[in-house]
SELO-89046 format. One record per residue: residue in one letter; x, y, z of N, C-alpha, C, CB in turn. Coordinates in steps of 0.001 Angstrom, whole numbers, plus 500000, padded with zeros to 6 digits. Glycine has a CB too. Layout:
N
AXYZXYZXYZXYZ ...
END
This chain:
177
X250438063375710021249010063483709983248489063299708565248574064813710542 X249309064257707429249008063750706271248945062164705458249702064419705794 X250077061528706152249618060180705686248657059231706617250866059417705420 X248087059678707673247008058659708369245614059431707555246979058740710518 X245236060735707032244354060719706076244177060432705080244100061278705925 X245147059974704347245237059400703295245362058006703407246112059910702667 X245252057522704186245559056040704494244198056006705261247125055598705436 X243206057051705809241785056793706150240886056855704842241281057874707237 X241667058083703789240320058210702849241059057010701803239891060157701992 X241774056108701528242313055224701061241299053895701505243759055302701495 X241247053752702573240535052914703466238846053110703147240990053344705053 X238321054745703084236984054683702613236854054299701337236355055812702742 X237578054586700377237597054656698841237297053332698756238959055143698016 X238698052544699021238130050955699270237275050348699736238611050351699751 X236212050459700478235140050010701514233887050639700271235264050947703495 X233990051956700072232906052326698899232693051608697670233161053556698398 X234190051099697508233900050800696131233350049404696464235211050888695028 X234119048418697240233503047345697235231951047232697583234211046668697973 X231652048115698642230368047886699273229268048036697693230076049262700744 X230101049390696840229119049391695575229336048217694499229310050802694767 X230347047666694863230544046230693816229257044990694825232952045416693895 X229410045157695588228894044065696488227116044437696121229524044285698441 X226660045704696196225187046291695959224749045566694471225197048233695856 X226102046287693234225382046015692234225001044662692144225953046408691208 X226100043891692533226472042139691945225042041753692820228481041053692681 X224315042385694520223225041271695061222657042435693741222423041028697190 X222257043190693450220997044093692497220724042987691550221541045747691511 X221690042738690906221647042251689820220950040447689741223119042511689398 X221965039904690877220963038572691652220100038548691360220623038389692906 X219114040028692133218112040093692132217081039701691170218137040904692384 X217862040703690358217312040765688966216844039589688317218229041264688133 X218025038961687982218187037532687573217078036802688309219664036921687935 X217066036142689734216158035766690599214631035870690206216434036474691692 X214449037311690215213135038046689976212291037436688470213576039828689826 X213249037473687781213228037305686544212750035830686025214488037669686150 X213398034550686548213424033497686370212560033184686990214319032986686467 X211781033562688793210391033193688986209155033894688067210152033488690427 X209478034741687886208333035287686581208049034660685191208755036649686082 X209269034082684742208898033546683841208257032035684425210009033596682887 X208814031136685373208230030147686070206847030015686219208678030167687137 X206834031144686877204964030900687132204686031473685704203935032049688712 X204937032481684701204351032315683661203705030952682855205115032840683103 X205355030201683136204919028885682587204114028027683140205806028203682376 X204294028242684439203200026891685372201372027729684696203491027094688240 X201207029073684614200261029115684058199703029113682739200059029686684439 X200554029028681927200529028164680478200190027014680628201745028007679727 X200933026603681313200463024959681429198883024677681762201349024192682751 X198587025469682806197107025191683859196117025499682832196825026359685440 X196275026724681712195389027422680826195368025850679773196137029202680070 X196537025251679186196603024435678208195774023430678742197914024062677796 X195851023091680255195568021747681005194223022044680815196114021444682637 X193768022921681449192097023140681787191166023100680153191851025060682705 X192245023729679218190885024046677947191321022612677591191005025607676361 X192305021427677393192321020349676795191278019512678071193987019837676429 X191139019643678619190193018430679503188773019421679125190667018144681759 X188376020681678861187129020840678854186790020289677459186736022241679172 X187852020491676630187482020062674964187509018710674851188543020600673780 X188009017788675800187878016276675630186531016080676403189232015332676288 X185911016904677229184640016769677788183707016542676369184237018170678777 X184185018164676180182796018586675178183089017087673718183083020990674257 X184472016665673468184355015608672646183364014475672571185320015150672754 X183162014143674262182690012917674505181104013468674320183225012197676027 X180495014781674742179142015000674637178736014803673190178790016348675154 X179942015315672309179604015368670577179169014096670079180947015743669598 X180322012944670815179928012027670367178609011548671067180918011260670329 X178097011671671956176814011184672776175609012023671931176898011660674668 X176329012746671736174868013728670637174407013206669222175431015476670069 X175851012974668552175721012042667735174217010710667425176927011540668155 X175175009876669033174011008608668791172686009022669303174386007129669635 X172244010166669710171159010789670286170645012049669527171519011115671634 X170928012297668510170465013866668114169070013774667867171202014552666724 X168637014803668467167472015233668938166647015488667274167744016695670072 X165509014906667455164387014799665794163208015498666113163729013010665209 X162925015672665226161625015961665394159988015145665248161718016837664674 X159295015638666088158235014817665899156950015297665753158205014040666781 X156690014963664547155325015522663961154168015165664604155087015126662620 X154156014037665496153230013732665901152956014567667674153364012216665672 X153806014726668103154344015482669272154490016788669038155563015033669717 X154999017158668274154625018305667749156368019395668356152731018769668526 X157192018980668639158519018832669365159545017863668797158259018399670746 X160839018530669349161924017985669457161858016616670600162854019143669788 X162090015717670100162811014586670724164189013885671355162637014086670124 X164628013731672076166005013154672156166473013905673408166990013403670765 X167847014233672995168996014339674185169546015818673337170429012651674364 X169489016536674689169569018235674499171135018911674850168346019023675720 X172158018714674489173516018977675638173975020400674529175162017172675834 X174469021156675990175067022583675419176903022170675984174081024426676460 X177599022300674709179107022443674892179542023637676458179725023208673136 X180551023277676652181243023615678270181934024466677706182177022469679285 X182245025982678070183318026760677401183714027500678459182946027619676166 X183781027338679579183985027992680832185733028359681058183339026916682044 X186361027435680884188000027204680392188638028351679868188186026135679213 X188124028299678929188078029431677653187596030737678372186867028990676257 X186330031154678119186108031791679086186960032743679656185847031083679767 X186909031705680733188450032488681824189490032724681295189155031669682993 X190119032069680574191689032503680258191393034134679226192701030870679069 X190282034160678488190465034899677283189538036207678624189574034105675334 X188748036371679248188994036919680537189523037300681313188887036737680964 X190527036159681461191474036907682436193111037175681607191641035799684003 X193133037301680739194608037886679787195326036976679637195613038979680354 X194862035087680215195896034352680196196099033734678921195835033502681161 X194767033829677705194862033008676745195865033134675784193843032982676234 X196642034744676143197358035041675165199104034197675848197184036944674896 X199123033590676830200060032703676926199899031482676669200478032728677869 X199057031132675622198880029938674826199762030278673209197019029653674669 X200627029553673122201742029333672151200667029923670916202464027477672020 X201846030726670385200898031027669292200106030030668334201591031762668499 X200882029062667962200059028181666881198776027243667632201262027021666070 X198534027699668726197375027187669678196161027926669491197728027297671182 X196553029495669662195377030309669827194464030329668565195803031712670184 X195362030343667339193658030526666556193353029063666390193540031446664715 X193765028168666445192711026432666138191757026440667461193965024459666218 X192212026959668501191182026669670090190451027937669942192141026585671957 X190458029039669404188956030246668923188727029329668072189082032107668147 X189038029378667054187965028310666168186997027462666450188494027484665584 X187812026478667250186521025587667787185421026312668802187135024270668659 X186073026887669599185323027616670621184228028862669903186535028322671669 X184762029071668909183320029621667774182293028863667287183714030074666426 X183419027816667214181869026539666867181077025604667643182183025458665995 X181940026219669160180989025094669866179809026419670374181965023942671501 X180499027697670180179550028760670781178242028725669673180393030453670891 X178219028383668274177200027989667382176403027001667640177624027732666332 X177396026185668081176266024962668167175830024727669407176731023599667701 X175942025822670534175278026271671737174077027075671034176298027204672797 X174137027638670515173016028809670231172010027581668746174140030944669384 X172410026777668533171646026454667353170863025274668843172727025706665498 X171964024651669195170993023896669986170086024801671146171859022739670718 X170286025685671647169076026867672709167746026933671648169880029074673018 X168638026775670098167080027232668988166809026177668882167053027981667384 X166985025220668865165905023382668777165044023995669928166958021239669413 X165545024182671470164883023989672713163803025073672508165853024155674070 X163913026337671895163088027300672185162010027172671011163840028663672319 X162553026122669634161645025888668810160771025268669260161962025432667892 X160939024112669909159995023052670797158955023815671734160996022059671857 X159050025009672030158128025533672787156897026173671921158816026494673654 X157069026162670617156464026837670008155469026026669265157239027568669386 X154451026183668249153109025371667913153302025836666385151428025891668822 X153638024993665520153687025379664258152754023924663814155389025687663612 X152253024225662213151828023571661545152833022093661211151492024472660597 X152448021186660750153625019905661027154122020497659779153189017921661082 X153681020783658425154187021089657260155310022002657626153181021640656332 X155265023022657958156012024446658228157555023821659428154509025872659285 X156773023123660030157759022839661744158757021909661118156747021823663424 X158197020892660506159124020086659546160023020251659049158837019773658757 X159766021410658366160413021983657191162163022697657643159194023292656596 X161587023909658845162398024801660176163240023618660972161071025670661498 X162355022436661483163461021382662519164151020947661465162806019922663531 X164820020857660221165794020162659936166807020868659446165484019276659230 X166030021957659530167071023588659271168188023018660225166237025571660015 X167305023153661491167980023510662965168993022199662889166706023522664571 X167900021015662685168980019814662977170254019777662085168275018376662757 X170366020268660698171282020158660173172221021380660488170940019889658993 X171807022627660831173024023339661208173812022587662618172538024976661519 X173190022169663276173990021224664752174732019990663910172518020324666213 X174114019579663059174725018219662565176457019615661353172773016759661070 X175708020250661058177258020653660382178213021160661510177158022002659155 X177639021722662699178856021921663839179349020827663939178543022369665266 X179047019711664652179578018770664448180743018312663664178874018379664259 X180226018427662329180997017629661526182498018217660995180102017320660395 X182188019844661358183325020327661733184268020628662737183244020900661469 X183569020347664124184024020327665018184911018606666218182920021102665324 X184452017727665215185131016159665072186396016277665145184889015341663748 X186330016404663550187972016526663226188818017123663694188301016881662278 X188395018868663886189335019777664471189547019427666039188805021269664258 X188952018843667035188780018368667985189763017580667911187693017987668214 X190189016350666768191033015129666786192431015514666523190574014084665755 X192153016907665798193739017696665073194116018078666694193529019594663605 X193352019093667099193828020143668240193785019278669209192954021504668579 X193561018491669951194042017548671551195196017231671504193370016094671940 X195573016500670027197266015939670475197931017259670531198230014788669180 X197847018248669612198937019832669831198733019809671135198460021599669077 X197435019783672262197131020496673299198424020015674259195570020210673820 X198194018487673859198745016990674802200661017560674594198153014712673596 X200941017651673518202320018031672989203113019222674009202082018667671354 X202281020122674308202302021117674535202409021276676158201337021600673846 X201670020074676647201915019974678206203531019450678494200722018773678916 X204258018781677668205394017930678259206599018816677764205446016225677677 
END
């Protein structure tokens, strides 16, 4: 009798241990598994965050340049702004820095894309002040004087926002492949 219990708890010992070799090794699968789709979709949403702010910033490129051959003047005789009125797209942005994703933009990404996105948020608010100047009735001397304020702070967004625009797309472009 003594050796068929020992030859049963021999039999459990073995069955325990494997069944706990067999637990850890799927645990660990798991792990691994778990692990490698998390970082996956991390990356597929790096990508979507990189994808979305480089097509809104090649948007807002093409408006810069349309603003360019159109920037809005003033007219003394009208007593208003003239021309073509466009507010930069920052919706992209936006969302990611909203929703916690912007901080999975590679580090040497995040501060050149705030940067611009500071300056297109300026030259949103300088251009709202052309539109809301135009509503207003000033002397031509005085209005003159204020519209080229306005026009030249939009003309210096611009002129900083060109270049950095031409630097930051190819990183963006680099960054997708």
């Amino acid at each position: 009798m003594s050796s068929e219990v020992s030859d049963s708890w021999l039999s459990f010992i073995v069955q325990l241990v494997a069944t706990l070799i067999g637990a850890f090794v799927g645990f660990g699968l798991v792990i691994v598994w778990d692990r490698k789709q998390k970082k996956k979709a991390l990356q597929e949403t790096r990508i979507s965050v990189i994808n979305s702010i480089k097509q809104e910033l090649e948007e807002n490129q093409k408006g810069l340049e349309f603003m360019i051959k159109n920037m809005p003047s003033w007219s003394n005789t009208e007593g208003r702004f003239t021309g073509d009125f466009g507010l930069a797209s920052t919706p992209a942005f936006e969302s990611a820095v909203g929703g916690g994703d912007f901080l999975l933009l590679p580090k040497d990404l995040q501060q050149p894309v705030r940067e611009i996105y500071h300056n297109f948020n300026l030259f949103n608010e300088f251009m709202t002040d052309i539109i809301r100047f135009s509503s207003f009735h000033f002397s031509p001397e005085h209005a003159s004087k204020e519209a080229n304020n306005l026009r030249n702070r939009i003309q210096e967004r611009i002129n900083i926002l060109r270049p950095a625009l031409n630097e930051l797309l190819p990183k963006l472009e680099s960054h997708l492949k």
